[in-house]
N, C-alpha and C positions, 0 to 999 in steps of 0.2 A: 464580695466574699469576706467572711469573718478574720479575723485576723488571727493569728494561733502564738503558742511562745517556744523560745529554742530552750532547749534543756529542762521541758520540764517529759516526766517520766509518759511513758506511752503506752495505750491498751487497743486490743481490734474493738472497732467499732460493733462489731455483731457475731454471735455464732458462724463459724463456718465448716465444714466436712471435708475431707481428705478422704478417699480409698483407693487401696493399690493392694500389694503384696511384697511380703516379706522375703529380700533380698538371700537371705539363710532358709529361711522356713518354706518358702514359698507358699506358703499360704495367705488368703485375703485379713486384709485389717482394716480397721475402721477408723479413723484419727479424727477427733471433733476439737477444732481450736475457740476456746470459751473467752471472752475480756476477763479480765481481772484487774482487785483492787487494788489501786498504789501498794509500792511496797511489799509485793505479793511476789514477784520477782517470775519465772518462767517453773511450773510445776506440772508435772506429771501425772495423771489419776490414771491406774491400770484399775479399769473398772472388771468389779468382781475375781477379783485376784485370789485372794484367797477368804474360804468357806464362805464366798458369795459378797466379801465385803469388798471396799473398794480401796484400794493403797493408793497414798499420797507419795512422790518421790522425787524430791527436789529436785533440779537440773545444776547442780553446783560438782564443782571438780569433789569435793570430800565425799561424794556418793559415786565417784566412779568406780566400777567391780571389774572392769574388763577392757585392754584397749589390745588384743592382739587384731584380728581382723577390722572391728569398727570399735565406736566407742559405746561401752553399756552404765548406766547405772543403776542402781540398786540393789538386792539380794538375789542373784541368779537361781537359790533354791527354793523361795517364795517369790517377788516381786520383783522383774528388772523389764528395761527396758532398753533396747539394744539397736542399734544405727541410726542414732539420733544425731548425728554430726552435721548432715544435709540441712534437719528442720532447724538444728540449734544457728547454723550459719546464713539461713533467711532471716531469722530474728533478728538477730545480731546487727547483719547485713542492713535489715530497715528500720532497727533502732525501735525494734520492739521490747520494752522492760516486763513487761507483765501478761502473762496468759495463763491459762487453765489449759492442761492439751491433755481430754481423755483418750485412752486405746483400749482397743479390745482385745490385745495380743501382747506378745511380750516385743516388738520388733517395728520400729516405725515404717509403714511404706516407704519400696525405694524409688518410686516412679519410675522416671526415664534417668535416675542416676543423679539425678545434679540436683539443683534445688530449685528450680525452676516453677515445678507443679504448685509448694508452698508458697514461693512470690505470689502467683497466678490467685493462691485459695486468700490470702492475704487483701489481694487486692479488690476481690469481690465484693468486701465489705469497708476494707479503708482502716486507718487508723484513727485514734480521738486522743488531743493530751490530754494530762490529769494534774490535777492540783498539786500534784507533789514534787518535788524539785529530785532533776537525774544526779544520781550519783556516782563518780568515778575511781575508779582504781585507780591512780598515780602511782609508776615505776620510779621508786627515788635511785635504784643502784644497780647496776646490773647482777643479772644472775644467769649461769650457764648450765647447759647436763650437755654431757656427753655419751654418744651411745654407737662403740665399734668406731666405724670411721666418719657417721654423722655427730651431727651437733644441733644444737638450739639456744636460743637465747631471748629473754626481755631484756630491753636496756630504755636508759630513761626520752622521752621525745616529747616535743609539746606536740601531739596528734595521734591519730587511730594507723601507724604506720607497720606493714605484713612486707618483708623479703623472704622467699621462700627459691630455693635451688634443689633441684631432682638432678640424681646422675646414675645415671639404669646405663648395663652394656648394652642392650638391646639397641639395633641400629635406630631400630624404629622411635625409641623415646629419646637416646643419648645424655645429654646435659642440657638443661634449659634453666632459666631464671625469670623470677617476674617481681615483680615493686607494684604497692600501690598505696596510697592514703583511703582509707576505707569510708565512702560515703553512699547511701542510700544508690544514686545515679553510678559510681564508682562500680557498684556489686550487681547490679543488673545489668549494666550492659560489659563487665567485663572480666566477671566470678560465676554468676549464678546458674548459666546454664552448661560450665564442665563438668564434665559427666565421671563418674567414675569408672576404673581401668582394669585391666585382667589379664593373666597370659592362661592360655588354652591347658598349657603344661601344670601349672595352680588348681588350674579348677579339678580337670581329671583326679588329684590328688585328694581336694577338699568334698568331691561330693560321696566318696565313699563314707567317709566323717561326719554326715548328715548334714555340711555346710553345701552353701549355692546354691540350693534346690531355687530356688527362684530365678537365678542368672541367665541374662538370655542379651540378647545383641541387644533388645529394643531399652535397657536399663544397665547397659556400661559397654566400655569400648573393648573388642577384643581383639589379644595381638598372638598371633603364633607366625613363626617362623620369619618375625623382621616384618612382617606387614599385619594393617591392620582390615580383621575380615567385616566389617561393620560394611554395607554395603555404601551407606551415603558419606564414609569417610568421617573426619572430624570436622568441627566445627569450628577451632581454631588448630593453628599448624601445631600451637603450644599448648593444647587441650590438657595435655598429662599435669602438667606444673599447676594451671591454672585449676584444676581440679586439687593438688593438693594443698593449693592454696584456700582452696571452698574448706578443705578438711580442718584447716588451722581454724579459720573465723568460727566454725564450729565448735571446736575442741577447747578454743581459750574463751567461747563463750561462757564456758561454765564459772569461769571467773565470779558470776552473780551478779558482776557491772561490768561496765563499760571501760575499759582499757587504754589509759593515756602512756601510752608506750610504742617503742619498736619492736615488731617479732618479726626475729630471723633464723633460717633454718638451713639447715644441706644435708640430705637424706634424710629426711624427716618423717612422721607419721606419727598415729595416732598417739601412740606411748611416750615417744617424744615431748608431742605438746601437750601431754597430761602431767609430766614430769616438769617439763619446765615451767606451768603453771603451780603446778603445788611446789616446786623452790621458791617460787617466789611468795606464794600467798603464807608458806610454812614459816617464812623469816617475815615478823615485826618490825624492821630495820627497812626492807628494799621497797615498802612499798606504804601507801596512806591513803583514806578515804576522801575524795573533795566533792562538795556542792557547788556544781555551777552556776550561775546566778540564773533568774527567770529575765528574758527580754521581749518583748513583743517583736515579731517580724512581719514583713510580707511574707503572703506566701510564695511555695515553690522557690523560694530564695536558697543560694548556696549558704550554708551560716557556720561557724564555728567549731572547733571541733570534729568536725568531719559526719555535720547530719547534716539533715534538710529538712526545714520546714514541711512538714505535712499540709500540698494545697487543696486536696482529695477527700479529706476526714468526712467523714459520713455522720448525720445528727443520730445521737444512740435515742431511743424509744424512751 
């Protein structure tokens, strides 16, 4: 088997399709994840967006338009695109730098909640490196936001490091915490498939407001009265956390690179890590670009930094 190199940038090997329905909208959508070329970084085509053209729309925090429920970017009165947190935190997750990700809707399918469906569409075709060396964000100083009685923070680490703490009075969720060094093997088996969550008393509220119309047990867990009604239960005891943890990988993806930092958080969400992302990208001082060097490896080897060699990569046409 060929040999491949650690840190150099990454694209999918081939076209591949996503369809589900829109978690708000509840309507069908169409997701098609295209390769792209180095340095192209993760972009959005809302095809036929407006008077039939097709809008381009970065995936970087400076185009974020909305983080109360999920996280949106672009213009919400012509061209956005809205709960992209799931697909941004597979990327991330597998150390994907570069794709083209057309929609035919303003809202990314929510599958079964987690990101799981995108590993899956991911892996159909594989990843391929690319000639051009990965580039990282380096946290040189900490920077905090505060919001009510949560917090968040980047601080400086040599690795891909996420502490994230939930504290809900709900019996059912309470306080939980989780840690982890974020690598490829790292996020699939122990990120990717938490699901996102709900209390029954939310939604009633939100679907008069033309939000949830999509929501349904088979795409998030739901909890009324201290238990949760989802009939096959969770699928870790700490699903809650580890789901807002998928929400961060997501959310500081838009960073544009790859994040050599610690992120930590308690009561956290979307707004949060969009805010503590843009303190730190807003200050010149806390943070600096680095090129990691090209090394040849084995494959499926654990390497550096917190990726893994692609042993999988599929020959492109």
């Amino acid at each position: 088997m060929a040999r491949t190199t650690v840190n150099a940038q990454t694209t999918i090997a081939d076209t591949v399709r996503v369809v589900g329905i829109g978690v708000h909208s509840g309507q069908e959508v169409t997701l098609t994840l295209q390769p792209a070329d180095p340095d192209t970084g993760i972009v959005f085509v809302r095809t036929e967006a407006v008077q039939g053209r097709d809008v381009e729309i970065p995936a970087l925090w400076s185009h974020v338009s909305a983080t109360d429920l999920c996280t949106m970017v672009g213009d919400p009165k012509h061209a956005s695109v809205a709960t992209i947190e799931h697909l941004m935190a597979a990327l991330r997750g597998l150390g994907v730098d570069n794709v083209l990700i057309e929609i035919d809707g303003s809202e990314v399918p929510v599958m079964d909640g987690s990101s799981d469906a995108f590993i899956e569409a991911i892996d159909q075709v594989g990843l391929v490196t690319q000639s051009a060396r990965r580039r990282w964000i380096k946290v040189l100083k900490p920077v905090r936001v505060e919001l009510g009685s949560g917090w968040a923070e980047l601080r400086p680490h040599d690795g891909q490091r996420y502490e994230v703490t939930i504290d809900f009075p709900d019996k059912v969720i309470g306080r939980q915490s989780i840690g982890i060094d974020l690598s490829p093997r790292v996020f699939r088996e122990q990120v990717a498939r938490a699901r996102t969550f709900g209390f029954v008393k939310d939604l009633e509220k939100l679907l008069p407001m033309g939000l949830c119309r999509g929501s349904s047990l088979e795409n998030s867990v739901a909890i009324k009265d201290d238990r949760v009604l989802n009939p096959e239960g969770l699928r870790w005891a700490d699903e809650f956390v580890r789901h807002k943890l998928l929400d961060a990988i997501g959310d500081l993806a838009l960073s544009g690179a790859p994040l050599l930092g610690l992120y930590r958080s308690y009561r956290g969400g979307h707004r949060m890590n969009h805010l503590t992302l843009k303190a730190l990208l807003s200050d010149p001082t806390a943070w600096t670009l680095v090129d990691a060097p090209l090394r040849a490896a084995a494959p499926a080897a654990e390497l550096g930094l917190g990726l893994v060699a692609p042993a999988w990569a599929a020959e492109v046409a």
